[in-house]
C-alpha positions as CSV (number, residue, x, y, z in Angstrom):
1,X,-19.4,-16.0,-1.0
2,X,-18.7,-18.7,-3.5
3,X,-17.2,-15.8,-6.3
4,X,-14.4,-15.2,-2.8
5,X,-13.8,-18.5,-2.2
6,X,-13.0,-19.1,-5.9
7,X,-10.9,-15.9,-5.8
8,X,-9.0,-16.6,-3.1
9,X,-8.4,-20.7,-3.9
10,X,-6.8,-19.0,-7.5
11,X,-4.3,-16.5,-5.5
12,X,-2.9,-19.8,-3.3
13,X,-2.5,-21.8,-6.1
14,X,-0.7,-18.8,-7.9
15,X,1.5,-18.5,-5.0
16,X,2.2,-22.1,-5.2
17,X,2.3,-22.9,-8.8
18,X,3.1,-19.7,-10.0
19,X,5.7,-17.6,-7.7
20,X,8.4,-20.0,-7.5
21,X,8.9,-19.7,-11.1
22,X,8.6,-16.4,-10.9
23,X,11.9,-15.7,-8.4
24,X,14.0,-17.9,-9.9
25,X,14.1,-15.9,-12.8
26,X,14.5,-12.9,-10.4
27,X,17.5,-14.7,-9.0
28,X,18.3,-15.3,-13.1
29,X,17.6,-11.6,-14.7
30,X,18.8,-9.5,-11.0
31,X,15.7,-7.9,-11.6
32,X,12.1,-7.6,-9.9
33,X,10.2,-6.1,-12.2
34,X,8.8,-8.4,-14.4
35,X,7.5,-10.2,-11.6
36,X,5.9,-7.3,-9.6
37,X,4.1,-6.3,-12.7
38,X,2.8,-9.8,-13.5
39,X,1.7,-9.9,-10.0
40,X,-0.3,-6.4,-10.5
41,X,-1.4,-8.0,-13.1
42,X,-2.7,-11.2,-11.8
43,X,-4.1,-8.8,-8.4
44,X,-6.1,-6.6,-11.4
45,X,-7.6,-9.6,-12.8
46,X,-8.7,-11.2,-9.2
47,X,-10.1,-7.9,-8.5
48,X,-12.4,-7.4,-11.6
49,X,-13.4,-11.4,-10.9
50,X,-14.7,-10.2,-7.5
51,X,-17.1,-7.6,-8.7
52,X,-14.8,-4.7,-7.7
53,X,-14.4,-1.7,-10.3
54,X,-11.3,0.2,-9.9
55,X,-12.0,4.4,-10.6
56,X,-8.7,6.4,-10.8
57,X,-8.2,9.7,-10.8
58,X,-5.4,12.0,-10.3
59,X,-2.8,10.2,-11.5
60,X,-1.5,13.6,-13.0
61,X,-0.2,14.3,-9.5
62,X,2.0,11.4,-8.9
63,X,5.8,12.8,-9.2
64,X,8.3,10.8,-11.8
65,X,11.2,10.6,-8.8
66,X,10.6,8.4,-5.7
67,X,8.2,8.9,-3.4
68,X,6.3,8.2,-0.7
69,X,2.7,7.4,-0.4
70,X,0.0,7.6,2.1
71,X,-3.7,6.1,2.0
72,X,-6.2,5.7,4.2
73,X,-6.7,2.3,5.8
74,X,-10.4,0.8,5.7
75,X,-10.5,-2.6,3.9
76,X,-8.6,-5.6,2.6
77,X,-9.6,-4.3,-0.4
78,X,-7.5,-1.6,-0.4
79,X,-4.1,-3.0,-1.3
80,X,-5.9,-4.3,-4.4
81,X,-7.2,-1.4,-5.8
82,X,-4.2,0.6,-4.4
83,X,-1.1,-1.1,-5.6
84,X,-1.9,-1.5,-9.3
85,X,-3.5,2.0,-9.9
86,X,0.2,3.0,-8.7
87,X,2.6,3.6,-12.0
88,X,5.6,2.7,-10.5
89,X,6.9,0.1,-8.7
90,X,6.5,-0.1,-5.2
91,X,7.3,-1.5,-1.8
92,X,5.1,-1.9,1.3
93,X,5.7,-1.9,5.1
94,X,4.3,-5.6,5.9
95,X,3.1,-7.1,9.3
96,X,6.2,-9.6,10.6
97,X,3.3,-12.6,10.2
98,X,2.7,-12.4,6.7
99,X,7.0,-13.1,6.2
100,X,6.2,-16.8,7.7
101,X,4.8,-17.9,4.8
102,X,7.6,-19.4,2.8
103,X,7.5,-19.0,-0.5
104,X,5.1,-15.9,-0.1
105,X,7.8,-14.1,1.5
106,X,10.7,-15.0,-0.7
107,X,8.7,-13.0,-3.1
108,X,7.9,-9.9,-0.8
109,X,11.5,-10.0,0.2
110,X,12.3,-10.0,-3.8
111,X,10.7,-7.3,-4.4
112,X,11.9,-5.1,-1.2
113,X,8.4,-5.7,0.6
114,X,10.0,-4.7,4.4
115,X,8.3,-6.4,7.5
116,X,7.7,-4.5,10.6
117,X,6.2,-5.8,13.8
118,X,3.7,-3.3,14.9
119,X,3.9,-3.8,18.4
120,X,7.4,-3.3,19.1
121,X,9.0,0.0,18.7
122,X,12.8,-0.9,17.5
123,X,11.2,-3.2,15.0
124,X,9.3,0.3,13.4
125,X,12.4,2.2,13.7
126,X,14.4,-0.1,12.5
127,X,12.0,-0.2,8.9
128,X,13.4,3.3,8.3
129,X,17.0,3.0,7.4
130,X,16.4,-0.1,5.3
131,X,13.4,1.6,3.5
132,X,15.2,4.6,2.8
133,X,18.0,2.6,1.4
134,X,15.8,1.4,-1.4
135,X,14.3,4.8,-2.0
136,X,17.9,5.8,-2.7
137,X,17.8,3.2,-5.3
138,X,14.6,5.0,-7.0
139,X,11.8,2.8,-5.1
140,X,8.8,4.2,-3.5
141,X,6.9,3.0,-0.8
142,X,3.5,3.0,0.3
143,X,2.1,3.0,3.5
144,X,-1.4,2.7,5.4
145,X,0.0,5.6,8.0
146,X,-3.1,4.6,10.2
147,X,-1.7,1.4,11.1
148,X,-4.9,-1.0,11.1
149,X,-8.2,-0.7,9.3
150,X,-10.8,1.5,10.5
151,X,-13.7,0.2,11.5
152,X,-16.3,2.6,10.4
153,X,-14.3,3.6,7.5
154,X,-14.0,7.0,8.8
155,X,-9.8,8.3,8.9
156,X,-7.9,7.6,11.9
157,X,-4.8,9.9,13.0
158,X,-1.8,9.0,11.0
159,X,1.3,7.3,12.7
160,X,4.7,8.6,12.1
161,X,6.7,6.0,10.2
162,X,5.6,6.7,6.4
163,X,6.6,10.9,7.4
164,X,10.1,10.2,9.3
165,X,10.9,8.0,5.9
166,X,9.9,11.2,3.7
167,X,11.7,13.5,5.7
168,X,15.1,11.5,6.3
169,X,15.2,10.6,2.4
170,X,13.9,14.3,1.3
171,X,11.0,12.8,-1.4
172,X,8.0,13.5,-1.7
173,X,4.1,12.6,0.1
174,X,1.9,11.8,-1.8
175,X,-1.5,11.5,0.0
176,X,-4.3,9.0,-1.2
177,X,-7.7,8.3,-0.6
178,X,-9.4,4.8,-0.9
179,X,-13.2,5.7,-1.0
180,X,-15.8,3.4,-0.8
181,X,-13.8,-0.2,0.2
182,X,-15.4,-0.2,3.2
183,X,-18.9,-0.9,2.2
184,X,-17.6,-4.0,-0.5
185,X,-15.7,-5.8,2.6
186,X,-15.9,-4.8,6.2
187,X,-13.1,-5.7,8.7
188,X,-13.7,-8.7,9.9
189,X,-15.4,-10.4,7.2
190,X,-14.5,-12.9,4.8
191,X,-17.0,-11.6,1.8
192,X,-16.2,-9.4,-1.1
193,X,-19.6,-7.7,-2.3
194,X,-19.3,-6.4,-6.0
195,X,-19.0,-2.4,-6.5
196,X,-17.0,0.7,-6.6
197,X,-13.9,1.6,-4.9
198,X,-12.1,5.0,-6.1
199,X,-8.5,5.8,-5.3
200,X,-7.9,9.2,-5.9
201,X,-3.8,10.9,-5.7
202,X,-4.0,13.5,-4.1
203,X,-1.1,17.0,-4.8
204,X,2.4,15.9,-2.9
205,X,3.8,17.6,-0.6
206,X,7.7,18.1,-0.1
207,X,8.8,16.7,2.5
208,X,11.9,18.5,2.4
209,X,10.9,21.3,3.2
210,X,10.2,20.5,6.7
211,X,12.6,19.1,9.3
212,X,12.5,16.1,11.9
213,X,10.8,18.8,14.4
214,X,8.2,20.1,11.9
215,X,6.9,15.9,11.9
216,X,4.1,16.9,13.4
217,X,3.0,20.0,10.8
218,X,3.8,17.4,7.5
219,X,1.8,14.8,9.1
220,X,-1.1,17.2,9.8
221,X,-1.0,18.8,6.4
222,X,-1.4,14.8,4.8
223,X,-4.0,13.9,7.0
224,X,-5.7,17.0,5.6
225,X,-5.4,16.6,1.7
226,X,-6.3,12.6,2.5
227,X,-9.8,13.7,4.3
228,X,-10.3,16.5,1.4
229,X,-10.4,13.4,-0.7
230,X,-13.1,11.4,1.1
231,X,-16.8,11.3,1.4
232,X,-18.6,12.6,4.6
233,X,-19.5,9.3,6.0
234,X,-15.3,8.4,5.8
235,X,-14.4,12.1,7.4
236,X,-12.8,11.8,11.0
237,X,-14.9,11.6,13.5
């Protein structure tokens, strides 16, 4: 508990002390990448001090051109392990709440971070066009297609927001599973227990091969290479 606490007392006074310098010199250079990668950084290094080991594998199968990517959804350890094991810059779909923190989302907004509230339809549609924009731009994006964490850790079916993207923009999905977050730090809790997670790419699928009406048959085919990736006990139910 103490090892969290510690943890999470360094990543507010980073985002303090630390961000503002950080996009002003976005606002100086017109460019986000130095600070996304210090932050990856800086997530990396809170990471290893909570007793969580990283695995990779199948980084081979992440495509040079933009994409789209699609994880399984079990933990708040997830982005952490997730985002910096990507190699390539990336934005996220965010929950509206997490924009009203000032300088917090100054910095998301920097670095094309795109908030969505979940619970109203035109504000999920209206993620798409905007998203797509920056994939135009050579961004990817990463979503958790489930929408909230499971509970059990076991896969949840996948929404359609992350597939409509893939589809209108004509890049690939890449699927991804988180194994093993889960047991470190369980929905709902505000501990971090020391151990493994693996995040493992799976082989992308184009998504333009298959039109608005064949949603259904891309989505299906992800949320099939995602559970090939996983452990029994995080199979669907």
């Amino acid at each position: 508990m103490i090892r969290t606490v510690l943890v999470a007392l360094m990543l507010a006074l980073t985002v303090l002390f630390v961000l503002p310098w950080l996009i002003l010199w976005v606002v100086i250079t017109g460019s986000p990448d130095s600070m996304y990668w210090l932050a990856m950084r800086i997530v990396r290094f809170a990471t290893r001090r909570l007793g969580v080991r990283v695995r990779v594998e199948g980084l081979e199968n992440v495509p040079r051109q933009p994409c789209v990517f699609v994880a399984n959804h079990t933990s708040t350890i997830d982005p952490m392990a997730l985002l910096p094991a990507i190699p390539k810059r990336v934005g996220i779909v965010v929950k509206q709440e997490l924009f009203r923190v000032p300088i917090f989302a100054t910095g998301m907004r920097a670095v094309q971070f795109v908030p969505v509230n979940r619970g109203d339809k035109e504000s999920t549609t209206a993620v798409v066009p905007l998203a797509e924009q920056y994939l135009r731009r050579g961004l990817s994006y990463m979503f958790f297609s489930e929408g909230t964490r499971s509970l059990d850790g076991r896969l949840r079916p996948f929404r359609r927001g992350a597939f409509t993207l893939a589809i209108s923009a004509g890049v690939p999905v890449v699927p991804v599973s988180i194994v093993g977050a889960h047991k470190l730090m369980r929905k709902g809790s505000l501990v971090v227990h020391p151990g493994e997670v693996i995040v493992r790419f799976g082989h992308s699928v184009e998504a333009s091969a298959y039109t608005m009406d064949q949603r259904g048959a891309l989505i299906a085919r992800v949320e099939t290479l995602v559970a090939a990736g996983l452990p029994s006990d995080q199979q669907p139910a």
